[in-house]
C-alpha positions, 0 to 999 in steps of 0.5 A, a space after each residue: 546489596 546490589 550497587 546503583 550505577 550512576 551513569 544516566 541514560 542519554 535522553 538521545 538514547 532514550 530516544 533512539 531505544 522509542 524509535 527502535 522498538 517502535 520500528 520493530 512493533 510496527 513491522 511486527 504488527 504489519 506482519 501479523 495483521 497481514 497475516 492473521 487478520 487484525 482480530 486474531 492478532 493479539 498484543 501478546 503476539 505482537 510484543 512476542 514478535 517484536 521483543 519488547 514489553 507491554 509496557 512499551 507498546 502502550 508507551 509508544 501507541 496507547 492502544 493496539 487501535 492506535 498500533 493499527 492506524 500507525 500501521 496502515 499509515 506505515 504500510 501505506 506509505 511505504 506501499 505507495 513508494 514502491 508502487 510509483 517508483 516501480 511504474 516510473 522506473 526505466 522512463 518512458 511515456 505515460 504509456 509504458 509507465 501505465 504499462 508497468 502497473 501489473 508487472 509490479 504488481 505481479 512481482 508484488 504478488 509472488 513474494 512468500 509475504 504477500 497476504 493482500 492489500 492491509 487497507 482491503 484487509 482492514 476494512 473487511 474485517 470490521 463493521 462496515 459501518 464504522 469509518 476509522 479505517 475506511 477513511 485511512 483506505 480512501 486516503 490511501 487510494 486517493 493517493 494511488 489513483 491520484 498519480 495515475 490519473 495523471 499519467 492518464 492525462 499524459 496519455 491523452 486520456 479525455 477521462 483521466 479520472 474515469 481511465 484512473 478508476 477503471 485501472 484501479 478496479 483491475 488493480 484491487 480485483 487482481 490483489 484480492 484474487 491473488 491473496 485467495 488463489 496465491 496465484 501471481 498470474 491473475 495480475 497477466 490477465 488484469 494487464 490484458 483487461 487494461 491494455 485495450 483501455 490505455 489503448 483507446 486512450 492514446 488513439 483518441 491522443 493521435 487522433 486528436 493531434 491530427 486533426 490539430 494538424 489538419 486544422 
């Protein structure tokens, strides 16, 4: 007969046992939701990917409905994170950071796991009518479009929010041709698409500091 051992887990090891299998589950799902849709996927193929038991998945999540909205939040987060840094990096005016809204995302665009945006992805997949993860989309965006409007306003734009929606149709249109075409210069051409209208905005900035002037 085997022998009990006595010594006790650390509830600190314990802990950090949940938050590495959490991890892994999480960068796994995001994975193969990207990759395969989130339909396709099952647990199994998930546990598989990560190395760790059912058990655990249902522990740390509850269900794969669960695992799916702590992915998008993750995924999210993340995504934002990067997409701000990117545009706020080397300085500058609210024009050249506008300006580095397609180049990132080019770059974004040729990595070997580029499978589109989740949040596009989740949502095309499901009824349409349901509001689960639209809702955790719309969040998503509104983060985005957030910090662009303000940048916009930065730029003398008199429709920041207007100038914010229109750069974020380009950005949504170039992610969806890129998944489809798995060609990264369709973000060039979405730049040339917005380059006239951060272009109007800071003419309208000039024009109205002039007449400030002449005033």
């Amino acid at each position: 007969m085997a022998k009990t051992s006595s010594k006790k887990t650390s509830p600190h090891a314990a802990i950090g046992d949940d938050e590495s299998a959490r991890g892994r589950l999480l960068s796994a799902a995001s994975h193969l939701f990207c990759k395969n849709g989130i339909n396709a996927t099952g647990i199994d193929a998930i546990i598989e990917e990560a190395g760790t038991a059912k058990t655990t998945l249902y522990k740390l999540f509850g269900s794969k409905t669960n695992l799916v909205n702590a992915v998008l939040e993750s995924e999210g987060k993340q995504w934002r994170e990067w997409f701000m840094a990117a545009m706020e990096e080397g300085g500058g005016d609210a024009q050249a950071k506008l300006a580095r809204i397609f180049p990132a995302l080019k770059s974004w665009f040729g990595e070997e796991r580029f499978y589109g945006c989740p949040f596009i992805n989740a949502v095309g997949e499901h009824d349409k009518d349901a509001k689960q993860f639209r809702n955790i989309a719309l969040k998503h965006k509104k983060i985005v479009l957030g910090h662009i409007e303000k940048l916009a306003g930065e730029l003398g734009s008199n429709e920041p929010v207007v100038l914010a929606h229109q750069l974020g149709l380009l950005i949504d249109g170039a992610i969806v041709a890129a998944m489809v075409s798995r060609d990264p210069g369709v973000a060039d051409t979405a730049a040339l698409a917005a380059g006239p209208l951060l272009g109007q905005a800071k003419t309208k900035k000039r024009r109205g500091a002039e007449h400030l002037e002449a005033v």
